[in-house]
N, C-alpha and C positions, 0 to 999 in steps of 0.2 A: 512265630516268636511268642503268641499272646498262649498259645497251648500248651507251649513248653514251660512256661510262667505258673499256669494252673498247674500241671503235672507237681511240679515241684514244690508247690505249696502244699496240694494234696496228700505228697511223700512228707511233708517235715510233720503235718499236724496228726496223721497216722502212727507215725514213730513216737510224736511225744505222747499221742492216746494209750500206747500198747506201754510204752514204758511203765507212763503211772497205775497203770491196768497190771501189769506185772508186779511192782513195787505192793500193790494192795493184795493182790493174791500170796507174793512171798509171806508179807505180816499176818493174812487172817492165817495161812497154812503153819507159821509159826504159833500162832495164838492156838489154834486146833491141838498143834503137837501137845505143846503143852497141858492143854484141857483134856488130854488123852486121847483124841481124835474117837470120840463117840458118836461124835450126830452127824443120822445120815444126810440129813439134810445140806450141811455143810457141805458133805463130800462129793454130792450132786452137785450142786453148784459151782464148783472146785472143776470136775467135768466139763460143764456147760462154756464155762471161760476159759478153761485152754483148747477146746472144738473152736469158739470162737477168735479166741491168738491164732490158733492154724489157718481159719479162714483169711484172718485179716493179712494174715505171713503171706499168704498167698496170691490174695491182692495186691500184696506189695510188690510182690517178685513180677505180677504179669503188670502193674503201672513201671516197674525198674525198666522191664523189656523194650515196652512202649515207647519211655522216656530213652531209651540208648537209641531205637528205631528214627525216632523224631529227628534226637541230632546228629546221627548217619544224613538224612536226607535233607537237614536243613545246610550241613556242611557241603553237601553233593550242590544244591540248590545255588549256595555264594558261588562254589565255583565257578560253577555256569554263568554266573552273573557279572564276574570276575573277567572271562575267556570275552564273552559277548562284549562288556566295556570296552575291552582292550579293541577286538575287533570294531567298533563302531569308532573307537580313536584312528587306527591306522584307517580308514575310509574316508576320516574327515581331513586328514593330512596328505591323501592320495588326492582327497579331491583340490584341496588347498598349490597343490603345484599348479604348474602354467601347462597346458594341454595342448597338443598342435595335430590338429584335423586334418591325417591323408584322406586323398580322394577315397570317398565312399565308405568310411568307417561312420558308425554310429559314435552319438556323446553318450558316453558312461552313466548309468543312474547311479550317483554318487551314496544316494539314502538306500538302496535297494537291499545293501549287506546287514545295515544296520537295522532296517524294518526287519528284515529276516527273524534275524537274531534274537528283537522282542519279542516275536512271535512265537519264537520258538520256546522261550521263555515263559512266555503263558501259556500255553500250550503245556507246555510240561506241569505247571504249578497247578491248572487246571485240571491235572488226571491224579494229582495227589492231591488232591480235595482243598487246595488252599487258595488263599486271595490271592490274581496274581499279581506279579509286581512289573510295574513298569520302568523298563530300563531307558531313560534318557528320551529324547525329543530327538528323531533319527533330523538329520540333514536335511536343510533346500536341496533340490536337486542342480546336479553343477550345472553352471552357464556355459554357452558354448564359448569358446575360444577365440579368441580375436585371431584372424588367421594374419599371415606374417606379413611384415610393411614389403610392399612389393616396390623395390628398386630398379631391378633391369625391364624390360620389354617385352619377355617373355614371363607368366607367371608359373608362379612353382607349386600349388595346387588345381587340380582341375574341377570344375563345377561340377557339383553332385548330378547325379542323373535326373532328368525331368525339370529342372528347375534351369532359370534366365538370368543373366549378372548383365546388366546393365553400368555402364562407366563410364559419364563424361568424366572427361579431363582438360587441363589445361598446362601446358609447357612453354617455358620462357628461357631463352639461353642467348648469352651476350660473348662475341670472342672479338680479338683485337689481336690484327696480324700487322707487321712491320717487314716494308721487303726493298731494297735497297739495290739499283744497276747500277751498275760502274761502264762506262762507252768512255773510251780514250787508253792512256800510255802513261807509263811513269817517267821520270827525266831518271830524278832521285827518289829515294823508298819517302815516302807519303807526301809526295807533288802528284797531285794526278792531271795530268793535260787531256780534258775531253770536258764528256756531260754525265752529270749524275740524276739519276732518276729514282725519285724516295716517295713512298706510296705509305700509308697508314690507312687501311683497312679497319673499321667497324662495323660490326652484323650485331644486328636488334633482331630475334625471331619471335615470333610468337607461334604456338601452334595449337590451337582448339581442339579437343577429337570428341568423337561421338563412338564407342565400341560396343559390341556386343557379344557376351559370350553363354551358349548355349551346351547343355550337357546331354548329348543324344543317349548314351548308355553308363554305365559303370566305372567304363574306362575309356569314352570318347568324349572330344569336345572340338566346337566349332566357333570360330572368331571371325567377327566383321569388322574395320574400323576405317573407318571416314574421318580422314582430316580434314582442317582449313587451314592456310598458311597466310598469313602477314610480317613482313620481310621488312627493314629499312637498313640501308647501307648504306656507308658514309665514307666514301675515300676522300683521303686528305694528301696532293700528291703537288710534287712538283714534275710534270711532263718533260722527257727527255726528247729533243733537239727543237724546243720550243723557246728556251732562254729566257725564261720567267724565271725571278726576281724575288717572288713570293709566293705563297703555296696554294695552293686552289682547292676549294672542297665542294667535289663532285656527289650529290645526292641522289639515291633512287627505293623509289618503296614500291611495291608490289601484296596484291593479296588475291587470293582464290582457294577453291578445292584444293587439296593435294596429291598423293599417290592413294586409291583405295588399296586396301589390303585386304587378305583370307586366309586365315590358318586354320590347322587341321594338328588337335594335338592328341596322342594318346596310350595311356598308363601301359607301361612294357611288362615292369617286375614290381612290386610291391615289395616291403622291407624285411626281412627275415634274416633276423639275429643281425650278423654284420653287414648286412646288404643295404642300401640305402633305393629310395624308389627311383625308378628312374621312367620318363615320361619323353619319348618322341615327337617331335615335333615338322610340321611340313607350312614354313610361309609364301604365296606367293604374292607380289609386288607388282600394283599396275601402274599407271605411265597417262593415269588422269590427269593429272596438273598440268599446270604449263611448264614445257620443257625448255629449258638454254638453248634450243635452237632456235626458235619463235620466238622469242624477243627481241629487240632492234639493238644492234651491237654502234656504238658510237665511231662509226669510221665512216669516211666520204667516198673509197670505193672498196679497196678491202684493207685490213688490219692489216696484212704484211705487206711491210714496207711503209705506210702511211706514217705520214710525220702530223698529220692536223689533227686527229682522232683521239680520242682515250683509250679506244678499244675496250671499255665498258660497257655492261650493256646499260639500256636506257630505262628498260623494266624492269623487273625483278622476278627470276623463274619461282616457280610454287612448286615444280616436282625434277623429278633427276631424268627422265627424257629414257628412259631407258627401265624394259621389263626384268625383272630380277624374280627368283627363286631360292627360299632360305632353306635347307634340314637344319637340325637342330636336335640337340640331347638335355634335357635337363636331371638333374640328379639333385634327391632332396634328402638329408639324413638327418631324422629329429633324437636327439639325447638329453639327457635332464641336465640343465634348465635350457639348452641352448639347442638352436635347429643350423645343421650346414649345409649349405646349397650350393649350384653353381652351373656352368652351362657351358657347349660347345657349338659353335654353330660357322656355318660355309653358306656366306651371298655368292650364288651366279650369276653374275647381267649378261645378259641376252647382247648380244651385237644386233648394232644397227646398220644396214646398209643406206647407200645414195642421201646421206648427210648434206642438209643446205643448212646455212644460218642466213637469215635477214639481216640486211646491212643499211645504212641511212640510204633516203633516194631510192628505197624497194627493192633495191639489187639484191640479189642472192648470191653466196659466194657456198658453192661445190665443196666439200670436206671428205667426200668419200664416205669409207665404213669405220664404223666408233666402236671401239670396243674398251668400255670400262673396265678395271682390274678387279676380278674379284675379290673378296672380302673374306678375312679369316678372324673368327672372333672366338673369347676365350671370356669368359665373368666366376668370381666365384664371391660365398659372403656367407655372414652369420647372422640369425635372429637370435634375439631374446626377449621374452616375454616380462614386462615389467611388471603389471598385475591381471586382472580380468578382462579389462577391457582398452590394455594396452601394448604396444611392444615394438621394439625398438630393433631394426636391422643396420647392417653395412657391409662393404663390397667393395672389388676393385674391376674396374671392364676394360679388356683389352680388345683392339681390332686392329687388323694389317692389310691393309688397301692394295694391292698391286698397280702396276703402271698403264697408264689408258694405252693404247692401241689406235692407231690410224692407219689404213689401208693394209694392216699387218702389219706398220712399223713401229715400236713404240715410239711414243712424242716427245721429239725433244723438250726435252728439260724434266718431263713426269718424272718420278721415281714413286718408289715402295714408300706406302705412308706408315707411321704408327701413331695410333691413337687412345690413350690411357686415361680414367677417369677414373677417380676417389668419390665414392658415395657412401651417402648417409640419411637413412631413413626413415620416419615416425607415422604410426598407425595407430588409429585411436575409432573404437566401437561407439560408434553415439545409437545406433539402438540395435535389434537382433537381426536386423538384415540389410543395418547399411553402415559402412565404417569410409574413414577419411585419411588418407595415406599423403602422408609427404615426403619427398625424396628432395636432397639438394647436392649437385654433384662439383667437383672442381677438376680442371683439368690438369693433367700433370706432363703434358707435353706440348710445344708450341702451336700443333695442326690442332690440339682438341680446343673446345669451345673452353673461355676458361670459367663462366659458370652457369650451372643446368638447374632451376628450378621445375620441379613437377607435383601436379595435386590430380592426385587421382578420388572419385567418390564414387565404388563400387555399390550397386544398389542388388537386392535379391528378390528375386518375385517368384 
């Protein structure tokens, strides 16, 4: 700019030199005419100052060139300066959206297009001999992303390679069942001649866990997790052929180990164009805890038939008695601003043969072979990122239980269970490698629990 400044001062005090340099030579050349143009000395002179107009003419035309040179290249120069701006805007507005980390992608250097671009900028201004100019203060480089509030059981990204996710947790879920027998006859429609038997069921659970999740490659990863369970259950019942008058409330609390668990998950397809990732999954379920058969069932010899008993048990089991196998699919699909996920997944339990349960008085009362219903389950949900180090999911989880099994026959009274829960979940980054997730679930069906507190605090090492 400061050159193109001179240039043109240079061009105005030249032009007005030669004008009045012209203007003096037209009048002495008129004065000469006149005087009869005799002396040669004049005429010399006359010579010498139009050799000197042609020089100066000359000067001018190669300062004209210079000067049109200059603002070709200062015009070329904004543009560039123009393109780059623009480019280092849209970088800081790419980085400004919410970012959602598949397994094993790198985070974006958000300033990298934008440094470029300076440099390239100086660079150029530097080979045409000029100051360069600095475009703008490139970007922080972006933070990583809070990865999505994890709601179900299964999570929807897998730990990078080499690195350890460590996650206590803690779960609290409260359900309250109501279940009503009728024993006698009607005369007339609502006279019942017999006994009625009304039970109100309370479960207090708590469940502490210790997990651990390990990222052996690229696309595998490996999970541990140890529960503890503390139980308190409260039935509120009036006992059928006992003829109480008033309701009785039978208490029992229990705590221990739980079921350990080990899964094995890992990355199938990664996301391309309309593909979403999809991530295999293998849990197996062991049968640590103490199971419903080991515990003392409240009856004086055995539960069928006894009129003196609750048929309760006295303790409270801490695991389901029974080994189990889960596959599992999950599927993650991220789009601006919003991430959808969801999962498939089949529990097998294992059948148990030569079933006892412990009955008051020591006795053991024979059950045969147990075989649990397997378990069919269905979850889907959406994230959204609220700002950098927040973001906000929800979901619905469905399971279908089948009917338990006894010596091959199904058990009177089991049926096919359904089980549906409404979640809703919040995750928040308290610093770069440890974030705090909250889930709170409600149930929408009378068998599900009706509500599910969980806090998970995934740590990165």
């Amino acid at each position: 700019m400061q050159t193109s400044h001179r240039c043109r001062l240079r061009v105005l005090v030249l032009c007005s030199a030669l004008a009045c340099l012209g203007e003096a030579v037209q009048a002495q050349s008129q004065a000469q005419s006149q005087s009869g143009r005799n002396a040669v000395p004049t005429a010399r002179r006359v010579d010498t100052l139009q050799r000197q107009v042609e020089a100066q003419g000359q000067q001018i035309e190669a300062l004209r060139s210079q000067l049109a040179e200059q603002e070709a290249r200062f015009r070329e120069m904004q543009e560039r300066l123009t393109q780059s701006q623009s480019q280092s805007q849209e970088v800081r507005q790419e980085a400004r959206k919410p970012a959602v980390r598949p397994p094993g992608t790198p985070v974006p250097d958000a300033g990298g297009a934008a440094t470029a671009a300076s440099a390239a900028v100086a660079a150029e201004s530097a080979e045409a001999g000029e100051r360069p100019v600095q475009v703008g203060v490139a970007p922080a480089a972006q933070e990583v992303a809070p990865p999505m509030a994890q709601i179900f059981d299964e999570p929807s990204i897998l730990t990078p390679p080499g690195r350890f996710v460590f996650e206590p947790s803690f779960q609290y879920s409260y359900s309250s069942n109501d279940r009503v027998a009728l024993v006698g006859y009607t005369v007339i429609p609502a006279i019942l001649i017999g006994l009625i038997d009304v039970r109100e069921v309370k479960r207090n659970t708590l469940v502490p866990a210790l997990t651990g999740r390990w990222g052996v490659g690229s696309k595998t990863e490996l999970e541990l997790k140890v529960p503890y369970v503390i139980r308190s259950d409260s039935t509120v019942s009036r006992e059928i052929f006992t003829g109480a008058s008033v309701d009785n409330v039978f208490n029992t609390k229990g705590n221990g180990i739980g079921d350990v668990e080990v899964a094995m998950r890992y990355q199938l397809f990664s996301a391309k164009e309309n593909w979403p990732y999809l991530v295999g999954g293998l849990r197996f379920k062991s049968r640590t805890g103490k199971d419903p058969f080991e515990v003392v069932t409240d009856c004086v010899n055995r539960c069928l038939g006894n009129t003196t008993g609750t048929g309760l048990p006295l303790d409270v089991p801490t695991g389901s008695g029974f080994y189990s196998l889960q596959p599992s699919l999950t599927w993650l699909f991220p789009t601006d601003p919003a991430v959808f996920f969801g999962g498939l997944s089949y529990t097998y339990n294992f059948e148990r043969d030569d079933v006892s349960r412990l009955v008051l008085n020591n006795q053991q009362e024979m059950l045969g072979s147990i075989k649990p219903g397997d378990v069919w389950g269905m979850n889907f949900g959406m994230g959204l990122s609220i700002n950098e180090r927040s973001s906000f999911s929800m979901g619905v989880e469905l399971y279908s239980i089948g009917p338990t099994e006894q010596n091959g026959q199904t058990v009177r009274g089991s049926v096919r269970t359904q089980l549906a829960s409404l979640l809703l979940g919040y995750s928040f980054r308290l610093t770069d490698k440890t974030n705090i997730n909250v889930s709170v679930g409600a149930g929408l069906t009378r068998d599900t629990p009706d509500l599910t507190l969980t806090v998970r605090v995934p740590m990165s090492f």
